[in-house]
N, C-alpha and C positions, 0 to 999 in steps of 0.2 A: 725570269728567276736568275739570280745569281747565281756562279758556282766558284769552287774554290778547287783547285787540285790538288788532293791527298797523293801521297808517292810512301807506295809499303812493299818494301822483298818479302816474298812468300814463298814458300818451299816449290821447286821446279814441277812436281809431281801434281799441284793445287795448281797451278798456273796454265796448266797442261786441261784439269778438270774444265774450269773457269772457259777455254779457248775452245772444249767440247760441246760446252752446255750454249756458248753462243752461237755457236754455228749451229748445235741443231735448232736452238728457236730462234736462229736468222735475226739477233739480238748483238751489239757493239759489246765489247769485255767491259766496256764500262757501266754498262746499263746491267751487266750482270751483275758488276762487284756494288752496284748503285741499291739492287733489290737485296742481296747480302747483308750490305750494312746497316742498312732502314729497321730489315727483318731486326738484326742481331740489336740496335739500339733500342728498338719497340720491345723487345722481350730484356731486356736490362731495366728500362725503363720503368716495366710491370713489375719485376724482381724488385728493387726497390721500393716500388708502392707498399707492396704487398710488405717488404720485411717491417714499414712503417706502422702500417698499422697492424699489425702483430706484435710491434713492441710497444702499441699503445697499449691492446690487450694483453700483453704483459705488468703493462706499469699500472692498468685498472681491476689486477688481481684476476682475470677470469684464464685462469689454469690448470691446468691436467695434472699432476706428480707422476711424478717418474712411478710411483708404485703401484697409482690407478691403471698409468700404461702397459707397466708389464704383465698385471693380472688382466688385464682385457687382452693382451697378446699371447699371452698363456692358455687363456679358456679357448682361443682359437680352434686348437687341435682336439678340444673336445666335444661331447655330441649336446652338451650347450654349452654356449658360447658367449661372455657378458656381452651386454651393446654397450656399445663406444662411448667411450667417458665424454663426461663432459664439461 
């Protein structure tokens, strides 16, 4: 596999963490900042899916109003409670 080397300043206090978490699982700092960043792209990654097709079912009309939502979050507090718009 290829690699490329990234070079990022991070607060002294992070870098400190980073140097704790590999010593105790006996792990290189770079294998640590390696599952960090995977993590953090995989979960951007989803965040964008997700906001895609949420603005397709926005552009195909299947929406909630602001007014269905606050009277279902309203009945919350009482002893019946609407079910979740839809």
């Amino acid at each position: 596999m290829e690699t490329k080397v990234l070079t990022a300043h991070v607060p002294i206090a992070l870098a400190e963490k980073v140097d704790l978490l590999a010593s105790k699982l006996e792990r290189s700092r770079g294998w640590i900042v390696k599952q960090a960043l995977t993590a953090w792209v995989e979960l951007e990654e989803e965040r964008h899916r997700l906001t895609l097709e949420a603005l397709e079912d926005v552009d195909a009309g299947r929406v909630v109003s602001q007014a269905q939502v606050e009277a279902w979050a309203a009945s919350l507090d009482s002893e019946a409670p609407l079910p979740l718009p839809q």
